[in-house]
C-alpha positions in Angstrom: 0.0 0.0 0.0 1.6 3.1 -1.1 1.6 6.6 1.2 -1.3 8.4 -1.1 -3.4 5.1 -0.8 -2.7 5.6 3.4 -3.8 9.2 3.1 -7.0 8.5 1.2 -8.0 5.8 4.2 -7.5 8.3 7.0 -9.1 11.2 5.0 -12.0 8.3 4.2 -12.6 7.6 7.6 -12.5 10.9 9.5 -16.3 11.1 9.6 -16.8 7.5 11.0 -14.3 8.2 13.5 -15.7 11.7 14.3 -18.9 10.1 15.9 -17.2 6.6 17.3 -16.3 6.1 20.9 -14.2 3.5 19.9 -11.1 3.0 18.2 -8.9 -0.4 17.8 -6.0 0.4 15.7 -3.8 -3.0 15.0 -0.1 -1.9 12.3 3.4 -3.1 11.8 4.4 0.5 12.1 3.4 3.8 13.7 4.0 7.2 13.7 2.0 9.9 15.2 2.0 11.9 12.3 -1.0 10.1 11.1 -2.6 12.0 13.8 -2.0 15.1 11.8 -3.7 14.0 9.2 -7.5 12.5 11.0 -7.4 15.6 13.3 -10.8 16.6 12.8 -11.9 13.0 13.2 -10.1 12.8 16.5 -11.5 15.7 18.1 -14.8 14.5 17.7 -13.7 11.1 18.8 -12.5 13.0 21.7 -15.4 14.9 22.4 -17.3 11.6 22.2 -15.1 10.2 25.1 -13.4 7.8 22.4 -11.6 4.6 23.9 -9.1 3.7 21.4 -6.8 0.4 21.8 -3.1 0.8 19.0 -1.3 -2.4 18.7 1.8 -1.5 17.3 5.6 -2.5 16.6 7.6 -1.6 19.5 9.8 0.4 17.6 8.8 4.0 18.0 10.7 7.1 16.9 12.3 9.5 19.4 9.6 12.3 19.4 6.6 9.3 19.7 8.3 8.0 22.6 9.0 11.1 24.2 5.0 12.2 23.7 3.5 9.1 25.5 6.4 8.9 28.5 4.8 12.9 28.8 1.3 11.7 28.6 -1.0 12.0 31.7 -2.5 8.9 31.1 0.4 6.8 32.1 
């Protein structure tokens, strides 16, 4: 699957995600910058009091890392 193909899933699924409460997220790879691009669907997942569940590698870049050892939910 090629990085345009990616985009067009998130951008595809903002609305759905926008009135969910709940997310499960299962990839070989993650970066947070995917955030970036389903920000509108996430603040209404927020707003919704979303649970979301990301099984991901355990390889995480610096700045990832950095952002969940910083996060309040920990």
């Amino acid at each position: 699957m090629g990085k345009q193909e990616i985009i067009n899933i998130i951008r595809d699924t903002k609305p759905e995600l926008a009135v969910s409460v709940r997310y499960d997220r299962g990839v070989g790879f993650f970066s947070a910058s995917w955030l970036r691009l389903a920000a509108k669907g996430m603040t209404g997942f927020a707003a919704n009091s979303g649970r979301a569940r990301w099984v991901t590698s355990p390889i995480l870049g610096e700045a990832d890392w950095e952002a969940l050892q910083e996060s309040p939910l920990w």
